[in-house]
C-alpha positions in Angstrom: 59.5 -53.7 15.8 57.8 -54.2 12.3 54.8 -51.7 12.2 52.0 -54.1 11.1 49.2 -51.2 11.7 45.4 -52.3 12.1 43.1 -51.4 9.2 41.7 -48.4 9.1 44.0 -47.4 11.7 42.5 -45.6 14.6 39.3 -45.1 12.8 37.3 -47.3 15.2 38.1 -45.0 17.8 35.7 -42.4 16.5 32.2 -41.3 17.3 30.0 -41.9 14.3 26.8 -40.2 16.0 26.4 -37.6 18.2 27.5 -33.9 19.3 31.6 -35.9 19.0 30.8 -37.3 15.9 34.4 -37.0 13.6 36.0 -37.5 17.3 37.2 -39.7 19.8 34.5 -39.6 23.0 36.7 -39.7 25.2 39.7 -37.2 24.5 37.5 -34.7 23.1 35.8 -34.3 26.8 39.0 -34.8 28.6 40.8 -31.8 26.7 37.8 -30.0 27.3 37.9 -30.5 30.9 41.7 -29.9 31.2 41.7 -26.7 28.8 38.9 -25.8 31.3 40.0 -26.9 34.7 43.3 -25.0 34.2 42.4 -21.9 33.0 40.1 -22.1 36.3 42.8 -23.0 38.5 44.5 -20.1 36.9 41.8 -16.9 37.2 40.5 -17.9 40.9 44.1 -16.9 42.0 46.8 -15.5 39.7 49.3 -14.9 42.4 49.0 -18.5 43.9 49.0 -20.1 40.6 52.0 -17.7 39.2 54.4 -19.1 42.7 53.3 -22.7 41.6 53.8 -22.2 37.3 57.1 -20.3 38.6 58.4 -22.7 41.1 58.6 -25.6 38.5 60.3 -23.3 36.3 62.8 -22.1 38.8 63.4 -26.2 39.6 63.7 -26.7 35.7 66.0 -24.1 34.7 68.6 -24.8 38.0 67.9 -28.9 38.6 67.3 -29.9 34.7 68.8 -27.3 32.2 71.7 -30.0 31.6 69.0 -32.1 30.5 67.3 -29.3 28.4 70.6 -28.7 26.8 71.6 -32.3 25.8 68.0 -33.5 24.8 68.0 -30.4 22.0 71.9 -31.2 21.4 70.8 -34.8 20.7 68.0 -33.8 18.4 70.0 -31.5 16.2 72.6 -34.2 16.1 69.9 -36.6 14.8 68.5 -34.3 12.5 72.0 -33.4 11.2 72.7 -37.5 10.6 69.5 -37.5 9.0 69.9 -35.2 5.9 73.1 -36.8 4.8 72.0 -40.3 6.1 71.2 -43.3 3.5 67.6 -42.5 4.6 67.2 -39.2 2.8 65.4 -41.0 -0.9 62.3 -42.1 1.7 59.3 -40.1 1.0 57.0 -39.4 3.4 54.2 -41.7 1.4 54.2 -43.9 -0.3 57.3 -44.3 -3.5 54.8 -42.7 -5.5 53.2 -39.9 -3.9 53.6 -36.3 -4.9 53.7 -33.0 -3.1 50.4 -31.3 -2.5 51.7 -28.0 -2.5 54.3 -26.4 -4.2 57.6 -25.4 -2.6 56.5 -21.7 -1.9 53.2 -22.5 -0.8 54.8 -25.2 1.6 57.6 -22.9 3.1 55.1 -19.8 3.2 53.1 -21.9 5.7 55.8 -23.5 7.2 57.3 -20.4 8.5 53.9 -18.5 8.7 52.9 -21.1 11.4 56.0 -20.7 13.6 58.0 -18.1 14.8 56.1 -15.6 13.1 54.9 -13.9 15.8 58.1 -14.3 17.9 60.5 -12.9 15.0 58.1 -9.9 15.5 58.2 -9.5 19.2 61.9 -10.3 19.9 64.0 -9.7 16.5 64.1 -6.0 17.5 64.5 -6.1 20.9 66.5 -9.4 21.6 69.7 -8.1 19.8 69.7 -4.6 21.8 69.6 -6.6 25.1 72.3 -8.3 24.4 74.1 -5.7 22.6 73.3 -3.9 26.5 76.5 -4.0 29.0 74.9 -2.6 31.7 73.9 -5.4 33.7 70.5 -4.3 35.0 68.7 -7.3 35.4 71.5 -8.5 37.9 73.0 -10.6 35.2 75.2 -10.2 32.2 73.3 -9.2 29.2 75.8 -11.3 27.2 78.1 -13.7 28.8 79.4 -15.2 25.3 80.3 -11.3 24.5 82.0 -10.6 27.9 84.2 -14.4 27.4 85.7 -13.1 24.4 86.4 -9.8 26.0 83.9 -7.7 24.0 82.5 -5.6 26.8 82.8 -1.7 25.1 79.2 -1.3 23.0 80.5 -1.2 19.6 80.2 -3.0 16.3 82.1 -6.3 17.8 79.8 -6.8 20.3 76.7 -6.0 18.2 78.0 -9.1 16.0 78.2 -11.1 19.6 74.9 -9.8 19.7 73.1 -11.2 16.8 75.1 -14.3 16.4 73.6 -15.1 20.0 70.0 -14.1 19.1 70.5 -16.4 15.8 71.3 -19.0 18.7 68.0 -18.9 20.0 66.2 -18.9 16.7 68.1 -21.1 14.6 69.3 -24.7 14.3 68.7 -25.6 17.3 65.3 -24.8 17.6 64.1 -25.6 14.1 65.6 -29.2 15.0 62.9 -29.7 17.2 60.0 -29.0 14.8 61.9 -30.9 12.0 62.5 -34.1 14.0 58.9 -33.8 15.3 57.3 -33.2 11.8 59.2 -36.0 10.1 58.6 -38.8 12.4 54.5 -37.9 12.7 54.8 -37.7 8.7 56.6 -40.8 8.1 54.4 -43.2 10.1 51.7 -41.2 9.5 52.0 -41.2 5.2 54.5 -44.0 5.0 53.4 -46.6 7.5 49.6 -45.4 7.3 49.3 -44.9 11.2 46.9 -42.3 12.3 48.2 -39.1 12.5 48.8 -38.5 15.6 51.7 -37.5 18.4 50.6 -41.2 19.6 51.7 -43.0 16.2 55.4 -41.4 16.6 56.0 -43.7 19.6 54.7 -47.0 17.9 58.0 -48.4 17.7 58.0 -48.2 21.5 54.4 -48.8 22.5 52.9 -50.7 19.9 49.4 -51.3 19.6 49.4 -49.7 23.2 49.0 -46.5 21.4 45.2 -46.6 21.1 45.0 -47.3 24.5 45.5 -45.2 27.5 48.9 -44.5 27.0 48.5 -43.0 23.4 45.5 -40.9 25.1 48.0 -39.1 27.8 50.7 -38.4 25.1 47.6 -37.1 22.0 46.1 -34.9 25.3 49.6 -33.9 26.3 50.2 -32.8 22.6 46.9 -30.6 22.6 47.4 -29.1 25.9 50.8 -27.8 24.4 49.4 -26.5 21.1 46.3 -24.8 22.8 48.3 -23.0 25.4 51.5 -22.3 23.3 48.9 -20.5 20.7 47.2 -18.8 23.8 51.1 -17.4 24.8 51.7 -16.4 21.6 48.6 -14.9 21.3 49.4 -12.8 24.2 52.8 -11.8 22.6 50.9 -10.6 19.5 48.4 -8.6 20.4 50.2 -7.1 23.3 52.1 -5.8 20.1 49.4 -5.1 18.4 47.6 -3.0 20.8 51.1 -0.5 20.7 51.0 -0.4 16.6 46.9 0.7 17.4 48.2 3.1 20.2 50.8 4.7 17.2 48.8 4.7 14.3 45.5 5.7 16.3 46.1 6.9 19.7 44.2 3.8 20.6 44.8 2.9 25.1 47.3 -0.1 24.4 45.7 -2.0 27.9 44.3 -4.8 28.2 40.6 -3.8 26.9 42.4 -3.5 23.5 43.9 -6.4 23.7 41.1 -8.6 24.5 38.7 -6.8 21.5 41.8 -7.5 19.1 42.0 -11.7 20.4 38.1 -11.3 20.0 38.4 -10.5 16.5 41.8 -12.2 15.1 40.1 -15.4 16.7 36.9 -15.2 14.4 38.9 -14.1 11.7 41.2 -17.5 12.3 38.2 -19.4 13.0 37.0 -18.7 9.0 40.2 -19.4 8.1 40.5 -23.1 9.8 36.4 -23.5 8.5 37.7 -23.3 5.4 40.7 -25.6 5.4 44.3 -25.3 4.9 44.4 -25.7 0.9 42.2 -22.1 0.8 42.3 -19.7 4.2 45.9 -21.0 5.6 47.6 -20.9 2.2 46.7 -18.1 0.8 46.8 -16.1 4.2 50.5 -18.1 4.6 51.6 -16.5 0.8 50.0 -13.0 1.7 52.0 -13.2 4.7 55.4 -14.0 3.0 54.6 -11.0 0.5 53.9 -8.5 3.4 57.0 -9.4 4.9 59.3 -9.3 1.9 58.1 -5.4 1.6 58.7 -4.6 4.9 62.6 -6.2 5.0 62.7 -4.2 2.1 61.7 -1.1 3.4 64.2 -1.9 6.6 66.8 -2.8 3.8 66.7 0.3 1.7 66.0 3.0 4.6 68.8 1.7 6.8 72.6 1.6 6.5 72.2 -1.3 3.3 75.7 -1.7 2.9 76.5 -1.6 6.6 73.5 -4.5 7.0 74.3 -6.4 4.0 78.1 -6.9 5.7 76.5 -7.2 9.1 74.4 -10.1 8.0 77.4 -12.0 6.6 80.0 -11.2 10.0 77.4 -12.7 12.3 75.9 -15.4 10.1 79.4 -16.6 9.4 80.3 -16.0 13.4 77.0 -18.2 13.8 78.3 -20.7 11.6 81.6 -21.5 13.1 80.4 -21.6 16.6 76.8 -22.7 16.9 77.8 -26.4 18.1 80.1 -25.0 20.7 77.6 -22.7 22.0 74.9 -25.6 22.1 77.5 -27.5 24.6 77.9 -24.7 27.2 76.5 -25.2 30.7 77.3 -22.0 32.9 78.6 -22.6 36.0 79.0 -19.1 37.2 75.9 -17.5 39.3 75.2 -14.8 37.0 75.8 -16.9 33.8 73.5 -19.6 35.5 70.9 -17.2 35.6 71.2 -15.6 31.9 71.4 -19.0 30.6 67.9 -20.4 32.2 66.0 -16.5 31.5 67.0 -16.8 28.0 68.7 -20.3 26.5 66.4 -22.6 28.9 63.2 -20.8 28.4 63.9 -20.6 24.7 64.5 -24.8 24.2 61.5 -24.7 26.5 59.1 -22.6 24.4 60.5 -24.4 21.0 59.7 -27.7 22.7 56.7 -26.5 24.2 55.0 -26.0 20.6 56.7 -29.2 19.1 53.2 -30.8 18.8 51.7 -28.2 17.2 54.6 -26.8 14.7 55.4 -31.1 14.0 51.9 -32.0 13.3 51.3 -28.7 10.8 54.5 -29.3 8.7 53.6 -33.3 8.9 50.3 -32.6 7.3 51.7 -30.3 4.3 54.6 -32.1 3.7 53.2 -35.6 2.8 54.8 -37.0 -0.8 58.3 -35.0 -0.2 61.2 -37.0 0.3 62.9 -37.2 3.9 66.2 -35.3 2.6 64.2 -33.2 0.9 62.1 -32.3 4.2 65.2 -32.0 6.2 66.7 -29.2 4.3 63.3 -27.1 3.6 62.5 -27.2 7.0 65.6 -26.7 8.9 67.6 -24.2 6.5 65.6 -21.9 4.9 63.0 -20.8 7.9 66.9 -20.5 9.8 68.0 -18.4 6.6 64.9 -16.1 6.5 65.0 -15.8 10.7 68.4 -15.0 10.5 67.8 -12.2 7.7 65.2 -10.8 9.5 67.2 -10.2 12.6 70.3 -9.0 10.7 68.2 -6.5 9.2 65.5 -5.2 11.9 67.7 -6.0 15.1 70.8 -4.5 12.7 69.2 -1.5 11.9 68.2 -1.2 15.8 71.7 -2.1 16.8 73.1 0.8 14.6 71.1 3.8 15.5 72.4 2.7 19.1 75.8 2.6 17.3 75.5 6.0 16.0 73.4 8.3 18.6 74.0 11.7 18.4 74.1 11.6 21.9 76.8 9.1 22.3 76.4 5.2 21.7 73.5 3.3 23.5 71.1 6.3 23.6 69.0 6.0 20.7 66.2 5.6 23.1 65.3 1.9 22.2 67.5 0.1 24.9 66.0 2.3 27.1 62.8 0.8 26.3 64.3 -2.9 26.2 65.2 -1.8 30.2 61.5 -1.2 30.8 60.7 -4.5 29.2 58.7 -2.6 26.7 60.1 -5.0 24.0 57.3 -5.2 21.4 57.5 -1.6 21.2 61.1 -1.7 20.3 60.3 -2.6 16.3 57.9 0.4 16.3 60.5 2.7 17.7 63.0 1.6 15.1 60.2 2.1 12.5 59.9 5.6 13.7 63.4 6.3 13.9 64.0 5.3 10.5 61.6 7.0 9.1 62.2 9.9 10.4 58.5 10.2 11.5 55.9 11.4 9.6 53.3 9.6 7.1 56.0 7.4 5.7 56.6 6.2 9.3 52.5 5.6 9.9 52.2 3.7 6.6 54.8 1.5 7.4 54.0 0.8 11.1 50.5 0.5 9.3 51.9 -2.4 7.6 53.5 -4.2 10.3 50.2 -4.2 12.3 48.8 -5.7 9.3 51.4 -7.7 9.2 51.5 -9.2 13.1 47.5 -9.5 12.5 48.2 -12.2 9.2 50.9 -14.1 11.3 48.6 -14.0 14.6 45.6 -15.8 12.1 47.9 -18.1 10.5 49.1 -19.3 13.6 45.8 -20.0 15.6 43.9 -21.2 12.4 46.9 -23.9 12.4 46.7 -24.6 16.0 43.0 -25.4 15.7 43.4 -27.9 12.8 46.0 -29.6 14.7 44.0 -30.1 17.8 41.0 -31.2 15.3 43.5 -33.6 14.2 43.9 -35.2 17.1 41.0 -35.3 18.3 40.1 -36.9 15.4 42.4 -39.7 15.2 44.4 -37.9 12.9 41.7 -37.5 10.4 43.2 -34.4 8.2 40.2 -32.9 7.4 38.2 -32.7 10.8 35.0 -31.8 11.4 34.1 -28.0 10.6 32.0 -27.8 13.8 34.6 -28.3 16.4 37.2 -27.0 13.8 34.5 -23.9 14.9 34.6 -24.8 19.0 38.3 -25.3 19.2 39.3 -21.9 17.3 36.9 -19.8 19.3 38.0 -21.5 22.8 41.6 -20.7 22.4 40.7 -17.0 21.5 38.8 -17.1 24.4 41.3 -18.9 26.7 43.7 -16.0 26.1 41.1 -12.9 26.5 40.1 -15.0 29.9 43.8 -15.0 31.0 44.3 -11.1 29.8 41.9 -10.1 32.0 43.0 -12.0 34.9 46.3 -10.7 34.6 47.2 -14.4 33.9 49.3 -14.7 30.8 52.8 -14.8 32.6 51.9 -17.7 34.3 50.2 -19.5 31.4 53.6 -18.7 29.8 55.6 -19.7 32.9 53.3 -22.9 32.6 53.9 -23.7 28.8 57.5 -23.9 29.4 56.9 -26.3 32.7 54.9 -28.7 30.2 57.8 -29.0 28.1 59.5 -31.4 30.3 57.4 -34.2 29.7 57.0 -33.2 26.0 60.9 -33.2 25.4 61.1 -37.0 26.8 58.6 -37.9 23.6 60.8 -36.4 21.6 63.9 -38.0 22.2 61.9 -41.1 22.4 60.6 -40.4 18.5 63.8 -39.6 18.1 65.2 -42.9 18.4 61.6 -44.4 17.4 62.4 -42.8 13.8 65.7 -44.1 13.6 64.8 -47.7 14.3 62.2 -47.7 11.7 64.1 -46.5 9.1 66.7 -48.5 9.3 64.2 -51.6 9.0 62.5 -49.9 6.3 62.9 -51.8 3.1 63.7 -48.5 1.1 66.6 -48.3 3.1 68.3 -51.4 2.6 71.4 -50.9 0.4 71.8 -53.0 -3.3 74.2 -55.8 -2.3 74.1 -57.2 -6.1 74.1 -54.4 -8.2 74.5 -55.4 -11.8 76.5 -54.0 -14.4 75.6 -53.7 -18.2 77.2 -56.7 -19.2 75.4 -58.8 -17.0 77.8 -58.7 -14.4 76.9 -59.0 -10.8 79.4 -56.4 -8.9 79.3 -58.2 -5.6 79.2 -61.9 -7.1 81.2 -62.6 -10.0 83.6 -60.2 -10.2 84.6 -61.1 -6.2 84.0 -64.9 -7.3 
């Protein structure tokens, strides 16, 4: 379908007067009422609303996790075809346009508005539970470990361990935001479409897209991104209040938790006022320098030589079987139920914030070529993920290694077993450290640390939403930039108090079933239009210096 866009896009659609004015009427009191009627449903009765939110998830992970599995196979594949493809010399803009930020300021947001806040919580604790061969959640910690026979706790299986958490956070996942990213860029910047999650599906809708149809899949896309940033947010400062409770004796609960969501969200709110050439990019570089200190520190006051070693055995263990491992279905009980508590809710989650992480690299990447994009934002957030886990889970995996009182009782899979898992990178902390000032200062630092990455990533969220509510207008009104960055601040406090953050998490992953149908659709979407892009068509007549035509007169 040639993409013959109207002028001015989706411009019409916005409110030129009024308390909407910058946004469309229409969505913008729709996504109100939904963010609303939810978090409602939600708060009048946790329990209730937990059994539905965990019901569909139950149904997903043992009716649909074949599907889960070959919809993220398929968009790795696609994304793999893509960075070698003909394709890769197509900017995202048009021939001429240039890069608006530089490559470190583009990766520092990049990765500053993603899995941030999830390397944090998990990239201590993730490794130790599969490192684990006890059993106790009434499944194997590590069923790829316990195939290839490595069931003692030793180095072996620590390599299992890592390679499997690099599973979760690597290729597979990044996939996802790549593919989403590239197709909202390119019809966004290249075939001037508004930029939207709507506009990724013109090659399948059409003009359709500023009609009801593109409303559903633009309000699908914020209910993702407000609630995925809500999750996350309960991730963070559930981690945030334990760094408080070491450095201060500060009550970790849920008082705590809500004053630090109170004041990260004002914080973020500045940040998104201010746009993301100033408050998200220099927060985004801060961030980048905050962690390259601590993986230093982790570097130099751990086992370097051991880690160093450790990265390469499991990166390279990573490398040679990552495809395989993306094929597997279990089929055993147990392995049925490790593979939907950790692969299926993972694909879930990455999908889940696919709007959110695809629209933010979208709008910084504009002017860099399609290769280009492909390789920055697939490989190097997988490199730095998979340094940071080497390194903090490493260092984690070999104090268990080397207990004085015999492997696995360094005390920190004992927290892992009370699901205490954000508290697992401040017990390593300590451990290294060897207590003391030098081991306040640096959990000090980490705090500081989760605080940046918390702000980065809700500032982002609430430009995105503004974005589509906007029609994809990239600098959205500063007003609701103001509403939207407050309400998702206040959507998590709400659910903290209510006890209701493990269904809203339950629920994110739920909504990922309709959001992983768009994205195998703009994966195919993406593919059609590139290969009817003019750009794209090979030379058949290329000419020599002589004058000769190569594919006419010397085959005359």
């Amino acid at each position: 379908m040639a993409i013959n866009p109207t002028p001015g896009g989706g411009d019409h659609m916005v409110s030129d007067k009024g308390i909407f004015k910058g946004l469309h009427n229409g969505m913008s009191i729709a996504s109100k009422a939904m963010v609303a009627a939810f978090v409602v449903f939600t708060i009048l009765n946790v329990d209730f609303a937990g059994q539905i939110y965990g019901g569909i998830r139950s149904w997903v992970e043992s009716a649909l996790s074949w599907y889960y599995i070959s919809s993220v196979v398929i968009i790795l594949l696609v994304c793999l075809y893509l960075m070698f493809s003909r394709f890769g010399s197509i900017k995202l803009g048009d021939d001429d346009a240039k890069p608006e930020f530089s490559r470190f300021s583009w990766f520092a947001m990049l990765f500053s508005a993603s899995v941030s806040i999830g390397i944090m919580f998990f990239g201590v604790a993730e490794p130790l539970f599969y490192f684990d061969n006890s059993a106790g959640w009434g499944y194997p910690n590590n069923p790829f470990a316990d195939a290839a026979g490595h069931t003692e706790m030793d180095v072996q299986r620590a390599v299992d361990a890592v390679r499997v958490t690099n599973f979760h956070w690597g290729l597979h996942g990044w996939a996802i935001y790549t593919l989403t990213g590239l197709a909202l860029g390119y019809f966004a910047f290249r075939k001037k479409l508004p930029l939207t999650f709507r506009s990724a599906l013109y090659p399948i809708l059409g003009d359709k897209i500023y009609g009801p149809a593109g409303h559903a899949v633009d309000l699908l896309a914020v209910f993702g991104t407000v609630f995925g940033i809500a999750t996350s947010m309960g991730l963070g400062v559930t981690q945030m209040a334990h760094g408080m409770n070491v450095l201060f004796g500060v009550d970790p609960g849920v008082s705590t938790q809500v004053v630090l969501v109170v004041v990260i969200s004002i914080v973020a709110t500045l940040s998104a006022v201010s746009g993301i050439g100033k408050g998200v990019k220099i927060l985004s570089e801060w961030n980048i320098v905050l962690t390259v200190a601590l993986i230093l520190f982790f570097l130099f006051a751990g086992p370097t030589q051991w880690l160093v070693g450790f990265f390469l055995n499991s990166t390279g263990d990573y490398v040679t079987t990552f495809l395989s491992m993306g094929f597997w279905t279990a089929s055993d009980a147990g392995d049925v139920s490790w593979q939907g508590g950790w692969t299926i809710f993972y694909w879930g989650w990455w999908l889940s914030w696919a709007p959110f992480v695809g629209m933010f690299i979208a709008r910084i990447s504009k002017g860099r070529t399609i290769r280009e994009f492909m390789f920055g934002a697939m490989l190097v957030p997988t490199t730095m993920a998979f340094i940071w886990i080497s390194i903090f889970g490493g260092n984690a995996l070999f104090l268990e290694l080397n207990a004085e009182a015999g492997v696995g009782n360094a005390g920190l899979i004992d927290m892992v077993n009370s699901w205490n898992l954000g508290g697992t990178l401040f017990g390593t902390i300590d451990q290294l450290a060897g207590g003391g000032s030098l081991a306040w200062v640096v959990s000090a630092l980490t705090t500081i640390l989760l605080a940046t990455w918390f702000i980065t990533s809700s500032d982002s969220g609430t430009l995105v939403v503004t974005t589509i509510l906007s029609m994809g207008n990239p600098n959205p009104p500063k007003n609701h930039r103001v509403i939207w960055g407050l309400a998702q601040g206040g959507v998590a406090a709400v659910l903290l108090m209510a006890g209701g953050l493990s269904a809203l998490q339950t629920a994110a992953i739920a909504a990922a079933l309709p959001i992983s149908v768009l994205v195998v659709l703009m994966a195919w979407g993406v593919v059609k239009s590139l290969i009817d892009d003019p750009a794209a068509v090979a030379k058949t007549a290329e000419t020599a210096p002589d004058g000769t035509a190569l594919d006419g007169d010397l085959h005359a």
